[in-house]
C-alpha positions as CSV (number, residue, x, y, z in Angstrom):
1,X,111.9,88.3,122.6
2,X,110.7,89.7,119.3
3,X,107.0,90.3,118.7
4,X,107.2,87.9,115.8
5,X,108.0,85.2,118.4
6,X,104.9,86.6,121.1
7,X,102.7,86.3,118.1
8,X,103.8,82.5,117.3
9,X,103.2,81.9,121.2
10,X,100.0,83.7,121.2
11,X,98.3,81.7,118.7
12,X,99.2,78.7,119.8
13,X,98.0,79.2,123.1
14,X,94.1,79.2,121.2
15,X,94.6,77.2,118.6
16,X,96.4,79.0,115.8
17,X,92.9,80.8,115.4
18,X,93.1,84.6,114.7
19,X,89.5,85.1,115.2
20,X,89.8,83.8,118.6
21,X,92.8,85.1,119.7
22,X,91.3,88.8,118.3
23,X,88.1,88.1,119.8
24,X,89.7,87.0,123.3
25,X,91.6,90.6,123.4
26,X,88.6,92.3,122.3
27,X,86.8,91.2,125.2
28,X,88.9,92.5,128.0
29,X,90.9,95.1,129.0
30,X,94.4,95.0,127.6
31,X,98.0,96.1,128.1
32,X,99.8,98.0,125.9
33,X,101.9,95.0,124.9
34,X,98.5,93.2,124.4
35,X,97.2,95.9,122.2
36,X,100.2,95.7,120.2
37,X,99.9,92.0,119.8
38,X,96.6,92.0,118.6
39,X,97.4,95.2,116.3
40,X,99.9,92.9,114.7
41,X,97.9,90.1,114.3
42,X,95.2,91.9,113.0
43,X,97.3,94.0,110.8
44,X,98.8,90.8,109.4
45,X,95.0,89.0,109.2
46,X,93.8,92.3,106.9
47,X,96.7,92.3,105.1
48,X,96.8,88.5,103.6
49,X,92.7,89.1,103.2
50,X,93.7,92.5,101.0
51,X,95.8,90.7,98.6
52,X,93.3,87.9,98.0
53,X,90.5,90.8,97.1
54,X,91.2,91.3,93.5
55,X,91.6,87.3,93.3
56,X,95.5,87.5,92.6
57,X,98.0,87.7,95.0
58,X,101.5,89.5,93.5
59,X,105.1,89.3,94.2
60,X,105.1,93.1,95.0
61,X,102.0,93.2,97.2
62,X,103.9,90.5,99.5
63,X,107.2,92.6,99.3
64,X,104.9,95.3,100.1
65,X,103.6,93.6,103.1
66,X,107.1,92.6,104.3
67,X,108.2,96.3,103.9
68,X,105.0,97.7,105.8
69,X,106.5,95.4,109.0
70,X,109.8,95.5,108.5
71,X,110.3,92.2,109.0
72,X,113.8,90.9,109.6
73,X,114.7,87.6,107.3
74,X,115.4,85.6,110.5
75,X,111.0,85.9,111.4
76,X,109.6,85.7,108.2
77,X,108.7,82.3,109.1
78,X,106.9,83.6,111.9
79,X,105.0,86.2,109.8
80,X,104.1,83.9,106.8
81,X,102.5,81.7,109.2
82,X,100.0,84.1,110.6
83,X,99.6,84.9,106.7
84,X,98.9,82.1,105.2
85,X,97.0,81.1,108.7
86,X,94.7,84.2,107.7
87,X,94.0,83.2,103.9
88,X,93.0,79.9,104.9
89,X,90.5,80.7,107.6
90,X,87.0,80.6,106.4
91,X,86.6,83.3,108.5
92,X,85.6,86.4,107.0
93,X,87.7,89.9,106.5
94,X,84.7,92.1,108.4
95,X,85.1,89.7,111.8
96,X,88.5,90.4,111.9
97,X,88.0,94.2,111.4
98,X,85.3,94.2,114.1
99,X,87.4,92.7,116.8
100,X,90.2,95.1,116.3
101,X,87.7,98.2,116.3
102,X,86.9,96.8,119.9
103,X,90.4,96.4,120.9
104,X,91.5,100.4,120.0
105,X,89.0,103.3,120.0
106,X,86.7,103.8,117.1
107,X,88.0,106.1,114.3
108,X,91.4,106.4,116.6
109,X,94.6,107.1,114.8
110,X,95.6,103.6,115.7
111,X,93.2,102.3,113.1
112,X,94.0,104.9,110.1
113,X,97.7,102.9,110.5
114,X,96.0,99.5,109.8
115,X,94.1,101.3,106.9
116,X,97.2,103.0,105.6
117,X,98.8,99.9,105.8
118,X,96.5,98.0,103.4
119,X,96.2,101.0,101.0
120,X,100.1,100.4,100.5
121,X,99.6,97.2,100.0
122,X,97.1,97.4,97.5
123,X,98.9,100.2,95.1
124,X,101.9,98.0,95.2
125,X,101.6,96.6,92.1
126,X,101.0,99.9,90.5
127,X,97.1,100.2,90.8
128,X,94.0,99.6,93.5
129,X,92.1,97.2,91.5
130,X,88.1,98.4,92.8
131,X,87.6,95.2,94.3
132,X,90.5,96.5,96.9
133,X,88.8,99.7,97.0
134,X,85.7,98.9,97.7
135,X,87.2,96.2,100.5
136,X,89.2,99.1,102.0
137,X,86.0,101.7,102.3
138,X,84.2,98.5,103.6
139,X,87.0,97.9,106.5
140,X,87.1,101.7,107.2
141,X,83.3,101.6,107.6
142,X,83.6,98.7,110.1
143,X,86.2,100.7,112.1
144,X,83.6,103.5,112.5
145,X,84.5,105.7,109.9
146,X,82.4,107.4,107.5
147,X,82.9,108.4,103.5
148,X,84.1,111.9,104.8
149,X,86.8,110.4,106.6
150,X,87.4,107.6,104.0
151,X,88.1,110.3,101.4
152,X,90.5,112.0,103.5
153,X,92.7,108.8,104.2
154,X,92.3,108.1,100.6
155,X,93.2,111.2,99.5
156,X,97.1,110.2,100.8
157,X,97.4,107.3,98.8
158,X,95.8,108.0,96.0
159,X,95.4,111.3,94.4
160,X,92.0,112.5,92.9
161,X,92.9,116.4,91.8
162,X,93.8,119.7,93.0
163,X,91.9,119.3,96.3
164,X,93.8,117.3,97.8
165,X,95.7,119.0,100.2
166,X,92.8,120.2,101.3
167,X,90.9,117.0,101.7
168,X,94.2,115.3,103.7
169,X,94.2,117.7,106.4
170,X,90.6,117.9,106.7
171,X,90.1,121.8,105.9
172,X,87.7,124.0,103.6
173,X,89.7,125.7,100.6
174,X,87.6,129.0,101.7
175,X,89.5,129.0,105.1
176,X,92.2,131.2,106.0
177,X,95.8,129.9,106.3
178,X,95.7,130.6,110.0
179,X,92.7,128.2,110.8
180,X,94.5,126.0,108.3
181,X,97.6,126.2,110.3
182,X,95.8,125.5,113.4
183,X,94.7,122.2,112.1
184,X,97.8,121.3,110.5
185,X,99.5,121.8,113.9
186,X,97.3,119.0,115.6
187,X,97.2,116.9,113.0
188,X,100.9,117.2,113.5
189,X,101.1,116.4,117.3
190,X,98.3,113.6,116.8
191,X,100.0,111.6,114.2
192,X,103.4,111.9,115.9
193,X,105.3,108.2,115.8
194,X,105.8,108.0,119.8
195,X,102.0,109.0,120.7
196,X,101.5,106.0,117.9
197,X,103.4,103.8,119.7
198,X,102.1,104.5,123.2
199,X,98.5,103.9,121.3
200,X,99.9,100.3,121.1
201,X,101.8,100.0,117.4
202,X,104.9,98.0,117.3
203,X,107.8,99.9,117.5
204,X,108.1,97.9,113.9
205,X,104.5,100.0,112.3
206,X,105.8,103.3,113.0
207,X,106.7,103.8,109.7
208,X,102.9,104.3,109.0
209,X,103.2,107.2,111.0
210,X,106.0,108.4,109.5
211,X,104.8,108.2,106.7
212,X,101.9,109.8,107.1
213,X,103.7,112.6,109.1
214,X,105.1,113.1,105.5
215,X,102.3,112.9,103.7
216,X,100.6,115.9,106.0
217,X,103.5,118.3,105.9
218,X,103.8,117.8,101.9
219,X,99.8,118.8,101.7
220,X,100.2,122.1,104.1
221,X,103.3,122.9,101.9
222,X,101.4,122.5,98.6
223,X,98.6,124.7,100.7
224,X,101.3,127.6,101.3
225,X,102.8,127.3,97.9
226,X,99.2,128.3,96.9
227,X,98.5,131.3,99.1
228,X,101.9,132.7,98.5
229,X,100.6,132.8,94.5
């Protein structure tokens, strides 16, 4: 059974209501499977919110969404259901994020995926209008993080100069390359794609990780580019 199908079964069990199946999660201990149920579902809830924040949703921010999930043709029923089941709730975007902060760790690695995850779906038509900005610094604040740690998941999405390197793996540009590589080396084993997945992301998100896994090694090449000047 896919998790497309789980999530269709899910909601119906409470209703088709996201905030309640999220809250209902939120308020026990959960399974792995569970915790990658309710990252879907959230993931999917933030997502169809994201696209409404600049008031327009695009062709290319729902191909983006699709190609965030990998979603095969034969479940995008499945999908658009818990999509358009999110932009029609009155509920609003910051209940949602609460309910998932409960269900993972605050500022955990889990919930830098759902936040990478929007950011590509709000560049995908080209731009972050500031409406999307400001709603993605709003749902990072919600999930426990601050502007420091905003910036730095920022900083692999969009870029804001020549400290960015620096900014994505969290290090001072007056530090030596060794501390630097130190960091870079845990980054490394924290974002890996299988500790992502025991963490409770689908087996279909891990190209979040993977992608941010890229984004980390191209910063600490830029960084050695630099010293080797």
């Amino acid at each position: 059974m896919s998790i497309w199908t789980r999530i269709s079964e899910a909601l119906a069990l409470v209703g088709d209501s996201i905030g309640g199946f999220l809250a209902k999660l939120a308020a026990k201990r959960v399974t792995a499977p569970e915790k990658s149920l309710g990252f879907t579902i959230g993931m999917i809830a933030l997502g169809a919110k994201m696209a409404k924040a600049d008031g327009v949703v695009t062709h290319d921010e729902v191909a983006a969404f699709k190609q965030v999930f990998h979603v095969p043709q034969a479940e995008l029923a499945a999908v658009a259901r818990v999509f358009n089941l999110a932009k029609q709730d009155v509920t609003g975007y910051d209940s949602y994020a609460r309910q998932i902060a409960r269900l993972f760790h605050a500022k955990a690695a889990t919930l830098e995926s759902v936040l990478d995850g929007l950011f590509h779906i709000a560049k995908a038509d080209g731009a972050i209008h500031p409406a999307e900005l400001h709603y993605l610094e709003n749902v990072a604040a919600l999930f426990g993080f601050g502007a420091h740690d905003f910036a730095r998941i920022k900083a692999r999405h969009v870029s804001a100069g020549p400290d960015d390197p620096y900014v994505i793996l969290d290090v001072d540009r007056k530090m030596d390359l060794a501390a630097i590589k130190l960091r870079y080396r845990k980054l490394v084993r924290d974002n890996h794609p299988d500790k992502h997945i025991a963490a409770g992301v689908p087996a279909e998100m891990v190209i979040l990780a993977t992608s941010r896994l890229a984004r980390i090694n191209a910063a600490y090449e830029q960084i050695l580019k630099e010293h080797q000047l």
